[in-house]
C-alpha positions in Angstrom: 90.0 104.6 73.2 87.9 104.1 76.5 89.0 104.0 79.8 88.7 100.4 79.9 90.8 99.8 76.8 93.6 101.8 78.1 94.5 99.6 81.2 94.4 96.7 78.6 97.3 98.2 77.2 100.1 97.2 79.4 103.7 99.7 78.9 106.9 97.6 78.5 110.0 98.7 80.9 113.1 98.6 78.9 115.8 97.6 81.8 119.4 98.3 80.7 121.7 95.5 81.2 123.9 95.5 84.0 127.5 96.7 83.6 128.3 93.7 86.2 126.8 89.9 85.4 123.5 89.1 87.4 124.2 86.2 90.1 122.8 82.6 89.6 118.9 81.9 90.0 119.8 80.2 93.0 121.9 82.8 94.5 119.2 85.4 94.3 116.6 83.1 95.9 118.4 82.3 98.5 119.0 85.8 99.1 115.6 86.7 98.6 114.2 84.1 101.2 115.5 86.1 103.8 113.4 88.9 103.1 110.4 88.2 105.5 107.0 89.7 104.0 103.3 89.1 105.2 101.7 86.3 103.1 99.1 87.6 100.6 96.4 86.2 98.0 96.1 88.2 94.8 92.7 87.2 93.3 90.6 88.3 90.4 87.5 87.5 88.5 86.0 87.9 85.1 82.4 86.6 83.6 82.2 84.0 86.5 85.4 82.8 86.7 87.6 83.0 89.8 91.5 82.5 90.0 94.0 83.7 92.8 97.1 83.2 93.6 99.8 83.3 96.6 102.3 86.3 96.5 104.3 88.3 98.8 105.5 90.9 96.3 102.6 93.4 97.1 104.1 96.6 98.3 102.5 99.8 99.6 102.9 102.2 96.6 101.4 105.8 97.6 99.1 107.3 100.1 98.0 109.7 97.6 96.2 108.1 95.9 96.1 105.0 98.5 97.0 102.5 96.4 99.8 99.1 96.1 101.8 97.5 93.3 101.4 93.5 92.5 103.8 91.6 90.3 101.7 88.8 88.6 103.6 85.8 87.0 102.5 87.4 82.8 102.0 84.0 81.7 99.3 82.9 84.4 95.6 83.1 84.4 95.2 85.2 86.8 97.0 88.1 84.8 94.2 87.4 82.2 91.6 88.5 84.5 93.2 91.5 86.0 94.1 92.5 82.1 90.4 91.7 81.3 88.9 93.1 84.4 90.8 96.2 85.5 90.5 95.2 89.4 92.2 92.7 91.6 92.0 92.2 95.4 94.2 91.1 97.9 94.1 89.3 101.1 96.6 89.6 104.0 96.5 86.4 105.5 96.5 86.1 109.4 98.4 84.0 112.0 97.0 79.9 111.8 95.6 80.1 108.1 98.6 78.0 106.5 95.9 75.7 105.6 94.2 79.1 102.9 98.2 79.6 102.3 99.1 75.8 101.3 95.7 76.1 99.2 96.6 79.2 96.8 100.3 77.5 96.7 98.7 74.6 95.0 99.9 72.6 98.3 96.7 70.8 98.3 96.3 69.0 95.1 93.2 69.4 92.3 90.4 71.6 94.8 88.8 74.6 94.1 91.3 76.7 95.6 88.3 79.3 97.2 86.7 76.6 98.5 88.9 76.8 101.4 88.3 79.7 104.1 85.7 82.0 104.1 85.0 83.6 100.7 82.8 86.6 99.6 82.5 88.9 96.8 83.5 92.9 97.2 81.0 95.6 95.7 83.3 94.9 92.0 82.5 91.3 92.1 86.6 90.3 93.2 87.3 87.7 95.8 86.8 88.6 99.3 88.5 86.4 101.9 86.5 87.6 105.1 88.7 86.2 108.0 91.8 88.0 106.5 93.4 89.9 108.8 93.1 92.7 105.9 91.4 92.3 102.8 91.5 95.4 99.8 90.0 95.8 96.5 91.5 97.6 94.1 91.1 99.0 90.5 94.0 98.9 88.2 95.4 102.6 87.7 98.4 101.4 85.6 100.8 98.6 84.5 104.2 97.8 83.6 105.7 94.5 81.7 108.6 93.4 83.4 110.3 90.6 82.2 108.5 87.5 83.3 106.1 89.5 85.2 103.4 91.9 84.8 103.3 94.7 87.6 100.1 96.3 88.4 99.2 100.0 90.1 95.7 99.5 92.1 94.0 102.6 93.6 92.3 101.0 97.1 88.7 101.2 97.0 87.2 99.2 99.8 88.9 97.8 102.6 87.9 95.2 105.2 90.3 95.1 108.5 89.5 92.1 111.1 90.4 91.9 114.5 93.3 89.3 114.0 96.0 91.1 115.2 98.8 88.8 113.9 99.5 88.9 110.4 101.0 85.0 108.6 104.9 85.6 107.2 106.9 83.9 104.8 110.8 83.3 105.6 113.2 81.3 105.1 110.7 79.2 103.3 108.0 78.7 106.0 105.2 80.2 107.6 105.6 82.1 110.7 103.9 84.1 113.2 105.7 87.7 114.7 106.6 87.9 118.4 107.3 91.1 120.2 111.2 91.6 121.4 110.5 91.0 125.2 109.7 86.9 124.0 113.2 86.8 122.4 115.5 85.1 124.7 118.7 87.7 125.6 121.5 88.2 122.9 123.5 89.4 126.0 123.8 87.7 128.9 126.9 88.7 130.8 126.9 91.6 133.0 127.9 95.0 131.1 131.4 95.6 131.4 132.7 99.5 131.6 134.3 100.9 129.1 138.4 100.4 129.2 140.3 104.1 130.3 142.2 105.2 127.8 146.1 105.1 128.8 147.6 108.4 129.6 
């Protein structure tokens, strides 16, 4: 079996069921969109053809070797190509690019979803959004099936860093932008009070 075949073969996680019942879809979205995370787009390309989508489950997985985790929908497309490929990219989106954002969400009706913002090919022939505020490519070290989703290990390869220095979070179901604690208006506004001596 070549190297190549091996990452086509994807390892199924057994998860044991929980000794407690799981909480209602909507529960655990709820919860879920109050974990903020830096909008990304996962992209991948085989003989010619393109596909990426949005995601904010990309996590930092080692520094040794430098590389992150991806969890892509097992049924899409886009898992096709990474399977087919062994790479995928990512794009960390900056501050002001709702518009790329709203694109790879599918916000924007029938386009070309790379025909919007500033796209290039890495070295490995993967997307490259230019104007990212951080762009990686990646080649698929390993992969788990989990579920509904497929998780993938990429080693970092190449990485392109712009000078945008704010990165393009999702929360509570919207796009924001992070401000620094001195723009936050005081929690606190009363003078500090000592503290109360205790009674002899």
């Amino acid at each position: 079996m070549t190297a190549s075949d091996r990452l086509r073969v994807v390892t199924p996680m057994e998860l044991t069921p929980s000794s407690r019942a799981p909480v209602e879809r909507a529960e655990f979205s709820e919860a879920m969109s109050r974990l903020a995370a830096t909008v990304c787009i996962v992209a991948g390309q085989w003989q010619g053809e393109r596909q990426g989508r949005l995601a904010t489950a990309v996590v930092s997985l080692s520094a040794t070797p430098p590389s992150i985790l991806v969890s892509i929908d097992r049924t899409s497309r886009l898992a096709d190509l990474i399977l087919a490929s062994g790479h995928f990219s990512v794009a960390m989106l900056a501050s002001g690019q709702d518009n790329i954002a709203d694109a790879f969400a599918g916000k924007l009706g029938d386009i070309d979803r790379f025909d919007i913002g500033a796209w290039q090919s890495w070295s490995s022939g993967m997307p490259l959004l230019s104007e990212a505020a951080a762009a990686v490519d990646c080649e698929v070290i390993g992969s788990l099936s989990i579920t509904s989703h497929l998780v993938f290990a990429g080693a970092i390869v190449e990485t392109k860093l712009t000078q945008a220095s704010e990165p393009l979070l999702w929360h509570r179901r919207g796009y924001h932008r992070p401000a620094p604690l001195s723009d936050w208006p005081p929690i606190f506004t009363a003078e500090p009070q000592p503290w109360p001596t205790p009674a002899d």
